[in-house]
C-alpha positions as a Markdown table, in Angstrom:
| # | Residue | x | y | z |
|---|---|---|---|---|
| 1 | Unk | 24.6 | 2.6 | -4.7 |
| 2 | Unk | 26.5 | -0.6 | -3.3 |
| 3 | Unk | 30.0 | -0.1 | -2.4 |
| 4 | Unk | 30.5 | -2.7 | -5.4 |
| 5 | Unk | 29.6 | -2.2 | -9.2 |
| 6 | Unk | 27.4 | -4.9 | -8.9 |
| 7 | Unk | 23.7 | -4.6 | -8.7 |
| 8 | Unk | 22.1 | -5.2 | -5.6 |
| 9 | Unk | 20.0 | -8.4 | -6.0 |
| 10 | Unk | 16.0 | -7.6 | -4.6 |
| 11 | Unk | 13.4 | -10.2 | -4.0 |
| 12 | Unk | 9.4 | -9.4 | -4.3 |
| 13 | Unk | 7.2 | -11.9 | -3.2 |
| 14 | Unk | 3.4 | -11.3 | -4.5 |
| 15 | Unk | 3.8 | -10.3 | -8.4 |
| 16 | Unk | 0.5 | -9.9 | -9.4 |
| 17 | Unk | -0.8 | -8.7 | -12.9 |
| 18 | Unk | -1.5 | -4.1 | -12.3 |
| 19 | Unk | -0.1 | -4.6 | -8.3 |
| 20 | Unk | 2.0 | -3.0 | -5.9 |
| 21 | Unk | 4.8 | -6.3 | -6.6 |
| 22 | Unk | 5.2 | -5.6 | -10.3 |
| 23 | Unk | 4.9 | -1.7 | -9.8 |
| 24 | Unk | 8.0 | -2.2 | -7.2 |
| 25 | Unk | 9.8 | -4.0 | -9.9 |
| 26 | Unk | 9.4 | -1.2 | -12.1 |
| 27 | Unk | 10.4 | 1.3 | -9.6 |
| 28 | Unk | 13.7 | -0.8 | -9.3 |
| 29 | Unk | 14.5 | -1.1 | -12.6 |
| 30 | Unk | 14.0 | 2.8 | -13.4 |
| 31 | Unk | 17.2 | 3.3 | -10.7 |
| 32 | Unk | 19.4 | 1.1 | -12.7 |
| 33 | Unk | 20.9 | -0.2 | -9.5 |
| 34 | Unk | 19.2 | -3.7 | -8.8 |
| 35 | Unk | 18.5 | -7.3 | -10.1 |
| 36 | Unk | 15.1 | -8.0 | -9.5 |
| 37 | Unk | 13.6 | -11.3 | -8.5 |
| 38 | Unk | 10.2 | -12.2 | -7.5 |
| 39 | Unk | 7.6 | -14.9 | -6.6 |
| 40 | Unk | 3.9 | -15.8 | -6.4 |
| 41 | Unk | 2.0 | -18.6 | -5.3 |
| 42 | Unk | -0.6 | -18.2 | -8.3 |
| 43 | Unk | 0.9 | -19.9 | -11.8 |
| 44 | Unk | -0.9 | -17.1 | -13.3 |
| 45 | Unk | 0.6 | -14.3 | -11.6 |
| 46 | Unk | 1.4 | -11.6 | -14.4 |
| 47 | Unk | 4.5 | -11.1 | -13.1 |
| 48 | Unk | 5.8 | -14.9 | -13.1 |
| 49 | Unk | 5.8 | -13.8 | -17.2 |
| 50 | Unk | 6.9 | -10.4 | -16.8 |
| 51 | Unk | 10.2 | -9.9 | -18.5 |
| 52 | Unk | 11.4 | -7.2 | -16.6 |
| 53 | Unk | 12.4 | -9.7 | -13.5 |
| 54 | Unk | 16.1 | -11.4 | -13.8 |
| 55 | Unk | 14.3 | -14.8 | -12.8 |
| 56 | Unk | 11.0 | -15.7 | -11.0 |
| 57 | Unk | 9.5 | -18.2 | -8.8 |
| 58 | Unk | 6.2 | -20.3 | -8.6 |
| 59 | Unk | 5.8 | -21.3 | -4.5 |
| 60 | Unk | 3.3 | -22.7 | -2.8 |
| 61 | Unk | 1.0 | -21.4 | -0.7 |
| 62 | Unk | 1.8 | -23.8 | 2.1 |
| 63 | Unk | 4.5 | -23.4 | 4.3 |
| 64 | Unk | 4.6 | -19.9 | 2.5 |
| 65 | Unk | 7.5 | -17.9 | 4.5 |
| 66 | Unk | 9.9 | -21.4 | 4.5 |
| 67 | Unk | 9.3 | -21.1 | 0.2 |
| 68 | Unk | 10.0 | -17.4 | 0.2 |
| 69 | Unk | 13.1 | -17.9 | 2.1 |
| 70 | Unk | 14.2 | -20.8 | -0.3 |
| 71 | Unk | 13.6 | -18.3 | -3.6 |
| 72 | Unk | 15.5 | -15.5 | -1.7 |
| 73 | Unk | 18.3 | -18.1 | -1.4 |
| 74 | Unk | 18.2 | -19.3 | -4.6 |
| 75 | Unk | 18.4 | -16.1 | -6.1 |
| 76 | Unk | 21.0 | -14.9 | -3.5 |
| 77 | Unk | 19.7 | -11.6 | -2.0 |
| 78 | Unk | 19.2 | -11.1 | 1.5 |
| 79 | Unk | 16.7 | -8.0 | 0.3 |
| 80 | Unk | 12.7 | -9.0 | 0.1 |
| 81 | Unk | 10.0 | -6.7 | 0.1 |
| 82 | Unk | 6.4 | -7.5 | 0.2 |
| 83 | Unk | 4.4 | -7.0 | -3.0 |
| 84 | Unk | 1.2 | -6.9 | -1.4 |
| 85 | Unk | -0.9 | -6.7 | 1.7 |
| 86 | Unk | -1.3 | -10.6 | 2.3 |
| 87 | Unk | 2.7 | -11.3 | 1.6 |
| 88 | Unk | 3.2 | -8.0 | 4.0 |
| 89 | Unk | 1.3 | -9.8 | 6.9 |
| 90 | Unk | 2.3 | -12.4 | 6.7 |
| 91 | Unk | 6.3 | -11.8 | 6.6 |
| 92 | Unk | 6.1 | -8.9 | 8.8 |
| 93 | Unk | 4.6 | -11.8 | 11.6 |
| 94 | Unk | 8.2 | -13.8 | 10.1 |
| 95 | Unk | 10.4 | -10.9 | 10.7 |
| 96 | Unk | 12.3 | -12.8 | 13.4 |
| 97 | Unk | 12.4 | -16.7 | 10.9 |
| 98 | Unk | 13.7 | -14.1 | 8.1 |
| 99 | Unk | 16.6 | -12.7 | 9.8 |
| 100 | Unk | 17.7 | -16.3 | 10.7 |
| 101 | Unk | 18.2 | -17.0 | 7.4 |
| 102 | Unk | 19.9 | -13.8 | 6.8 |
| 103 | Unk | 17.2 | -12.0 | 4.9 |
| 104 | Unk | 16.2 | -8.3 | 5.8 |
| 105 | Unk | 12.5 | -7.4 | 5.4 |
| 106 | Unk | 12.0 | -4.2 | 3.4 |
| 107 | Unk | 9.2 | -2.6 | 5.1 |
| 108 | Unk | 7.8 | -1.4 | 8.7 |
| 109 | Unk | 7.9 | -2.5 | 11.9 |
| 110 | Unk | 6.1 | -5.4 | 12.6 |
| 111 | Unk | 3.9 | -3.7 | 15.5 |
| 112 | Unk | 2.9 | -0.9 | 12.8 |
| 113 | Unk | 2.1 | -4.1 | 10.1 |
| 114 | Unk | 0.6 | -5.3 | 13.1 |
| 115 | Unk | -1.5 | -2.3 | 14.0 |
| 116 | Unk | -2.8 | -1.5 | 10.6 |
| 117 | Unk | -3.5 | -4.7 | 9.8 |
| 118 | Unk | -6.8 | -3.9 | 11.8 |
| 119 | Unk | -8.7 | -0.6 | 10.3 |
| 120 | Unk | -10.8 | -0.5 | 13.9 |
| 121 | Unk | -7.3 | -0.3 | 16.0 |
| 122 | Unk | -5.6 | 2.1 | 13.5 |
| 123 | Unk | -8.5 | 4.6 | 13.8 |
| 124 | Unk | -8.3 | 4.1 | 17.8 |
| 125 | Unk | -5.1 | 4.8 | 17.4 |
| 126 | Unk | -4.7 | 8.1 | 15.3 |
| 127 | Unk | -7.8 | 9.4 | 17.2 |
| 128 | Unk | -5.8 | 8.8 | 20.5 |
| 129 | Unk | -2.7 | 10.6 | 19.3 |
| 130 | Unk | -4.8 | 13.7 | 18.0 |
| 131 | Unk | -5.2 | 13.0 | 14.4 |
| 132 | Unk | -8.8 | 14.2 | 13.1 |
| 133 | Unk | -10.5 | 11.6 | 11.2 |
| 134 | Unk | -13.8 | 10.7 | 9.9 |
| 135 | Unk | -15.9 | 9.6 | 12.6 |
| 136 | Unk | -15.5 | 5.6 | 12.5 |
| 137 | Unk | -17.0 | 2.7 | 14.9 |
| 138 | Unk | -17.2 | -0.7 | 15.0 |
| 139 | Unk | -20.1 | -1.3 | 13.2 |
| 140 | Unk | -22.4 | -4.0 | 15.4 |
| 141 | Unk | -26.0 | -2.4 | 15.5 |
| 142 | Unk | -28.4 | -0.2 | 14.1 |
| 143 | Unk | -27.2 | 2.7 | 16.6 |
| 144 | Unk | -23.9 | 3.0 | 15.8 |
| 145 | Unk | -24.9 | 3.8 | 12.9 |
| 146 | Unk | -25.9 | 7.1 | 14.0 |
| 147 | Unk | -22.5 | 7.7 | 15.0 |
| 148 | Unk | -21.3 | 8.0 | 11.9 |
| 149 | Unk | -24.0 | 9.7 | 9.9 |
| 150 | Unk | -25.6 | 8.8 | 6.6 |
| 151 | Unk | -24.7 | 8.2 | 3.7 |
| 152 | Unk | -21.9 | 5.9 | 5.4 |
| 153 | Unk | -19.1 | 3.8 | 4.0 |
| 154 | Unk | -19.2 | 0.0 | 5.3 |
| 155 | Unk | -16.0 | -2.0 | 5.1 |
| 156 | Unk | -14.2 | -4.7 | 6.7 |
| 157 | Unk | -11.7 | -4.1 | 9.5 |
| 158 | Unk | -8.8 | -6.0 | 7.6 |
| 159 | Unk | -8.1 | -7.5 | 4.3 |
| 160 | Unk | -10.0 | -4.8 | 2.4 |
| 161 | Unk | -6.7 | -3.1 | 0.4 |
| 162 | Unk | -7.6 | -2.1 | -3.0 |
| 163 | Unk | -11.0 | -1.3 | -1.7 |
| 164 | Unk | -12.6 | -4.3 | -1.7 |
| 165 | Unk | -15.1 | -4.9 | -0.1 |
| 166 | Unk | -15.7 | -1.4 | 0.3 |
| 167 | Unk | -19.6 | 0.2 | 0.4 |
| 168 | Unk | -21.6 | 3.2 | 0.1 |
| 169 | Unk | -24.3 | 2.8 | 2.3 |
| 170 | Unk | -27.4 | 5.3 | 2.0 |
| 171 | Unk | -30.0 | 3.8 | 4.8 |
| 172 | Unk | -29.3 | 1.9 | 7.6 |
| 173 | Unk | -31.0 | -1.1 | 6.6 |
| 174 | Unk | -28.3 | -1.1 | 3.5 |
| 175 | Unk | -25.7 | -0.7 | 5.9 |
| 176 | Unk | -26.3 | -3.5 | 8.2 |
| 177 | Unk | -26.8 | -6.1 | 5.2 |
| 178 | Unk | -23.2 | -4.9 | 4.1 |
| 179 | Unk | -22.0 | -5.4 | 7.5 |
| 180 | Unk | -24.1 | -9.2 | 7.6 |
| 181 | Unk | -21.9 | -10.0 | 4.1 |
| 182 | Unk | -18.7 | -9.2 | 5.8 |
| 183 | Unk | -19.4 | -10.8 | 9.0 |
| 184 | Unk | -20.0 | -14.1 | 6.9 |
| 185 | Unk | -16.9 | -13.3 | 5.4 |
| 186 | Unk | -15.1 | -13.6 | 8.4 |
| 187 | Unk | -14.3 | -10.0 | 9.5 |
| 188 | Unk | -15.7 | -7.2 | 11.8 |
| 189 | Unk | -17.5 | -4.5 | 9.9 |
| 190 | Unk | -16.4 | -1.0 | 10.5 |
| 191 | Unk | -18.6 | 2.2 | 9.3 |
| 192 | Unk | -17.1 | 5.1 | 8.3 |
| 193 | Unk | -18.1 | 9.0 | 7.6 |
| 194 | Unk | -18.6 | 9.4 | 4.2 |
| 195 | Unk | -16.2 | 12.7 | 3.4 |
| 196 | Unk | -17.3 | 13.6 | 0.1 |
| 197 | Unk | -14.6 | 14.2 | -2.8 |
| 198 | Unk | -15.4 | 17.5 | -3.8 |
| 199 | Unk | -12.2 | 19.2 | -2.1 |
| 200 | Unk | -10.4 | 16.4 | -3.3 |
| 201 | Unk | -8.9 | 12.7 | -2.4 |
| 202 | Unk | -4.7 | 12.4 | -2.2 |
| 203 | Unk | -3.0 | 9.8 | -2.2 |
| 204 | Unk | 0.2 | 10.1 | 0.0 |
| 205 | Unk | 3.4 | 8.2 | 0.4 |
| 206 | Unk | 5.6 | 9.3 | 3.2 |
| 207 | Unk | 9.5 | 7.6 | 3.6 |
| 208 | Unk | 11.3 | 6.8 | 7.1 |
| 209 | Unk | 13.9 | 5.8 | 7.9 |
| 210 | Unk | 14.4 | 2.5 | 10.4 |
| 211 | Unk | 15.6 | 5.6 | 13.1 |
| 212 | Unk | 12.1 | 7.1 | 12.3 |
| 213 | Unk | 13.6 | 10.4 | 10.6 |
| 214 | Unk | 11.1 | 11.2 | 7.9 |
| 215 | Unk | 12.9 | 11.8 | 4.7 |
| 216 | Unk | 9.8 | 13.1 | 2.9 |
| 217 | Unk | 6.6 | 12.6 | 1.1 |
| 218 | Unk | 4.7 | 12.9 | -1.8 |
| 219 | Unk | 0.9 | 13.8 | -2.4 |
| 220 | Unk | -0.9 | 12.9 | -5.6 |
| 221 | Unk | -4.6 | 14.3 | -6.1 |
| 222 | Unk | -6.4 | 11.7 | -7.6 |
| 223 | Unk | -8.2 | 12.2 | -10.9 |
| 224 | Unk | -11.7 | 10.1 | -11.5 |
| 225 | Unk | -12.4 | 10.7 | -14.6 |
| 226 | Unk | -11.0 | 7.3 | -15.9 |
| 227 | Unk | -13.1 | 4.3 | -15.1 |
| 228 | Unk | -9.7 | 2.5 | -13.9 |
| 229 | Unk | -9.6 | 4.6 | -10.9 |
| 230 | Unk | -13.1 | 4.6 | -10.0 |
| 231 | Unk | -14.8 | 1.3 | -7.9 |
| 232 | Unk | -18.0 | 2.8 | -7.2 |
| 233 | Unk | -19.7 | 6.2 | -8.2 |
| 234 | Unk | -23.8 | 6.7 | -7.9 |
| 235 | Unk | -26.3 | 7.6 | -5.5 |
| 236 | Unk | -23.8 | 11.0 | -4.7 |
| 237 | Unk | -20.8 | 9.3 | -3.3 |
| 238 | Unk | -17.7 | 8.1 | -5.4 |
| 239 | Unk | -15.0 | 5.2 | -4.1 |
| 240 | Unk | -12.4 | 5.3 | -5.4 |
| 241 | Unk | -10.3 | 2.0 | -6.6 |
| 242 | Unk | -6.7 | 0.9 | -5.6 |
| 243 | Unk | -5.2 | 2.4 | -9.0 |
| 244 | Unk | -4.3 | 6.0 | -8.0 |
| 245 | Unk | -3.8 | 8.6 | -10.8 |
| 246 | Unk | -3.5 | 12.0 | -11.1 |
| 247 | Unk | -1.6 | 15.5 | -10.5 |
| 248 | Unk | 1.7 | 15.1 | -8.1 |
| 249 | Unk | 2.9 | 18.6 | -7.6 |
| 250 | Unk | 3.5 | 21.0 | -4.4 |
| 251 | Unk | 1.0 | 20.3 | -1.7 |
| 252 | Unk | 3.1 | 21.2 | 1.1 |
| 253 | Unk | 0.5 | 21.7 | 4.2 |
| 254 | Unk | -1.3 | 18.2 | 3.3 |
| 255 | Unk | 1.9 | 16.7 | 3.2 |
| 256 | Unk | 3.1 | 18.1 | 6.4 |
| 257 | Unk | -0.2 | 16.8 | 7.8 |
| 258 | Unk | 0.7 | 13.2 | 6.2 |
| 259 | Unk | 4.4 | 13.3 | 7.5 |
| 260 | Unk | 2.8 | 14.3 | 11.3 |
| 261 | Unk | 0.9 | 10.9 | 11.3 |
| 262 | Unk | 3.4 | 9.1 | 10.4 |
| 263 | Unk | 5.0 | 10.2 | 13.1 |
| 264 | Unk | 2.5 | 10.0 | 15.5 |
| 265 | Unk | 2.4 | 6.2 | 15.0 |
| 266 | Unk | 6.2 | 6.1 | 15.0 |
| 267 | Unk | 6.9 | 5.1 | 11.6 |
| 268 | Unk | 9.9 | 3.8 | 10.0 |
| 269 | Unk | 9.3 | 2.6 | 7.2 |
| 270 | Unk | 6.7 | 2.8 | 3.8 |
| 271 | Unk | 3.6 | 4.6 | 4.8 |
| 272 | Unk | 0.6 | 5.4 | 2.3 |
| 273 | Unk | -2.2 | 7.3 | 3.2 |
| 274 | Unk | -5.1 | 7.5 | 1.1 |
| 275 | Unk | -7.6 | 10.6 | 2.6 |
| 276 | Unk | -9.6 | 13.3 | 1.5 |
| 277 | Unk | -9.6 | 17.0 | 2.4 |
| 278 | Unk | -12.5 | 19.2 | 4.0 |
| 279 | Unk | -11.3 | 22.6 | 4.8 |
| 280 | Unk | -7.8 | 22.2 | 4.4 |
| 281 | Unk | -7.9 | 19.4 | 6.5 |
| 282 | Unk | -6.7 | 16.1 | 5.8 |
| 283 | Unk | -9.2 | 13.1 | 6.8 |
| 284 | Unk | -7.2 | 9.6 | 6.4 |
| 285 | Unk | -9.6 | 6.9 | 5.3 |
| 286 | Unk | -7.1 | 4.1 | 5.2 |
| 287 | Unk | -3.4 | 3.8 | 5.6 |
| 288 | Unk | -1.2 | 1.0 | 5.0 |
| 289 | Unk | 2.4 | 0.3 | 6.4 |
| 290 | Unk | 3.9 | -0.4 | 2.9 |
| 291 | Unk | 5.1 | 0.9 | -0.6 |
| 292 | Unk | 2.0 | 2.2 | -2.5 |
| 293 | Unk | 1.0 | 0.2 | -5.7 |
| 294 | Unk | 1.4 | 4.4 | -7.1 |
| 295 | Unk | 5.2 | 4.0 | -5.9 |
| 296 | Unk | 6.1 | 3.8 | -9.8 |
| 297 | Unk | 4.2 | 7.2 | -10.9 |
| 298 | Unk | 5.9 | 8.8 | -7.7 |
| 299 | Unk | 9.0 | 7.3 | -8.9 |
| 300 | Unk | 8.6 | 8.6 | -12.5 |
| 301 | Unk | 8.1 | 12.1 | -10.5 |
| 302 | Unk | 11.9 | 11.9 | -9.1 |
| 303 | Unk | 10.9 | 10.5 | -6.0 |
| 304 | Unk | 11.7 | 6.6 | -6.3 |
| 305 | Unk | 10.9 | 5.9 | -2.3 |
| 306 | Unk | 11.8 | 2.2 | -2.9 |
| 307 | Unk | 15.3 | 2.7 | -4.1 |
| 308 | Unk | 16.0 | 5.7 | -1.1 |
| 309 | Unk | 15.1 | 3.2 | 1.7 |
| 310 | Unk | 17.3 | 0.7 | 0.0 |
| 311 | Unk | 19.9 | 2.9 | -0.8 |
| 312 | Unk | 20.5 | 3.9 | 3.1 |
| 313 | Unk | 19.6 | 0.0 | 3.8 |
| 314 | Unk | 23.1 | -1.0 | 1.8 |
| 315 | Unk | 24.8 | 2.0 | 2.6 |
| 316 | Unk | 23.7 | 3.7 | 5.3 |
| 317 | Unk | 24.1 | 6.8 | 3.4 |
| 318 | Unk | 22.3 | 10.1 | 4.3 |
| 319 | Unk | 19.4 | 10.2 | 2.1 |
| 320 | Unk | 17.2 | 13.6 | 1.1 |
| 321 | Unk | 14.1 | 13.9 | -0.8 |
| 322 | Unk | 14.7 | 14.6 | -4.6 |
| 323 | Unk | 13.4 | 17.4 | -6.2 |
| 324 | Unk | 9.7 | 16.5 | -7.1 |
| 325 | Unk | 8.6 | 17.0 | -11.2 |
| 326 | Unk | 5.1 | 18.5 | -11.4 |
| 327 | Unk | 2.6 | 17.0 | -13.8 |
| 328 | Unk | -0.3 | 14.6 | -14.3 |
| 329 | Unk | 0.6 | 11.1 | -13.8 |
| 330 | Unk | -1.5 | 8.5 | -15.7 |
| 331 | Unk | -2.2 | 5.2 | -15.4 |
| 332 | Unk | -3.6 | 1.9 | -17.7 |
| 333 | Unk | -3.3 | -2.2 | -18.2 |
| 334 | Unk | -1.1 | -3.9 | -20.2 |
| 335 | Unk | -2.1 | -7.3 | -21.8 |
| 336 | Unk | 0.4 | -10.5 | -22.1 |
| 337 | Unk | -0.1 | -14.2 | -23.7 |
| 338 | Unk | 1.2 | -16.8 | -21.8 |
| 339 | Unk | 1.1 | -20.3 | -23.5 |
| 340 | Unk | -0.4 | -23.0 | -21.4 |
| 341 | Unk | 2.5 | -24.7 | -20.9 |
| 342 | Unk | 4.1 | -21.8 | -19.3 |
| 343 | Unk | 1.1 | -21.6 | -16.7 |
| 344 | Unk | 1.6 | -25.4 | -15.3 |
């Protein structure tokens, strides 16, 4: 791995309980190759108490890149990735006060952060560059609904990972009091085609490299039969929640679709892509620029897309997708105590 014996030390800031930051620790410590550190700005961040992390820090929320970079040199790694959408935001914008300090940012670009950041300018986008979607606007009035077509999803044009604030809309009225609740919320509402799940919804992480040479991807076909995975289902129409599980295995024309958008936005970095599939077709709901909070079931599958991008990171060395192990992939919570005066 490093051209030492000695592991290579990894910060993760945002290590919340079930979440992308403690999935990427365990993604880390299945390659035997790093110490893992991480941080939160929440004293009740699961991971803070999560054993599996060499040492971690409680920062706060104010001047919140200046107390990432202290942790990261306190624990000595110039290595941080971003456990979550927030922390990815907001270091991605920091990209420039990081490498001052001697830190390298694990993830995109900060234009593609940037650009996906906004769901209304990453469907633009795609659309521009020839990537079918489901038919998506700005949602402002009653006709543009109509665009779209009903039953519709409503959801905000950023901060809505994990699917919150995600809705299944079956009337116009409904729509537009979902898009009122988000606009007092502080973000523009977007409606969405509703794609129903019926020829199924992947998951789908693909890898490049900083040159923007896709070194492969993985597809997992979500299963919904656990309540975990399931945010909403009634009324016909089913979203789905941010914990993915289900069959990886050999869906080789829905990746190559996934690895073609990637490209098409010049990736190179993380990219997940959460879509569903209507006659063969691959219809992206929502991507993000970053390391899925599935990256530890894809992992467990052989291919451990944290530890590849590090691994030509340190080394520069030539990396190839592993061999992928077939199978279903499940998924639950763990529960931990944490005495009170642990969570001061």
């Amino acid at each position: 791995m490093s051209k030492s014996n000695s592991p290579v030390r990894v910060m993760i800031a945002g290590i919340g309980g079930a979440s992308l930051g403690t999935e990427l620790c365990k993604s880390l410590k299945l390659a035997k190759s790093y110490e893992v550190f991480g941080c939160d700005i929440s004293p009740t961040a699961y991971g803070l108490h999560d054993r599996g992390f060499s040492k971690t820090y409680l920062i706060d929320r104010e001047d919140y890149v200046d107390n990432v970079i202290k942790s990261c040199l306190d624990a000595k790694t110039i290595w941080l990735i971003p456990g979550g959408e927030q922390p990815m935001v907001l270091l991605g914008a920091a990209t420039e006060k990081l490498s001052q300090a001697g830190i390298h940012l694990v993830a995109n670009d900060p234009d593609t952060i940037k650009l996906f950041s906004d769901k209304d300018e990453t469907f633009k986008k795609l659309a521009e560059n020839g990537i079918r979607i489901p038919r998506t606007i700005a949602l402002n009035n009653v006709d543009d609904i109509k665009i779209v077509g009903l039953p519709c999803i409503v959801k905000p044009a950023t901060g809505s990972g994990g699917s919150a604030s995600v809705f299944f809309a079956i009337s116009s009225d409904e729509a537009m009091v979902y898009a009122a609740f988000i606009k007092r919320n502080g973000s523009q509402a977007i409606a969405q085609e509703y794609v129903d799940e019926e020829e199924g919804e992947f998951t789908i992480g693909v890898l490049s490299l900083p040159n923007k040479r896709v070194v492969g991807s993985i597809a997992l076909r979500r299963e919904f039969s656990a309540k975990l995975s399931v945010a909403y289902r009634g009324r016909g129409g089913l979203i789905s929640s941010g914990y993915s599980q289900g069959h990886i295995g050999d869906y080789p024309d829905l990746c190559h679709q996934a690895e073609n958008i990637a490209k098409a936005v010049c990736s190179c970095g993380p990219l997940n892509i959460q879509a569903r599939v209507r006659g063969d077709e691959l219809l992206p709901f929502e991507i993000n620029p970053r390391f899925s909070a599935s990256t530890y079931l894809r992992a467990l599958a052989g291919f451990n897309e944290v530890d590849l991008l590090l691994r030509y990171l340190c080394t520069g060395e030539t990396v190839e997708k592993p061999d992928i192990r077939p199978g279903w992939y499940l998924r639950s919570l763990t529960e931990q105590f944490v005495p009170d005066e642990a969570a001061s």
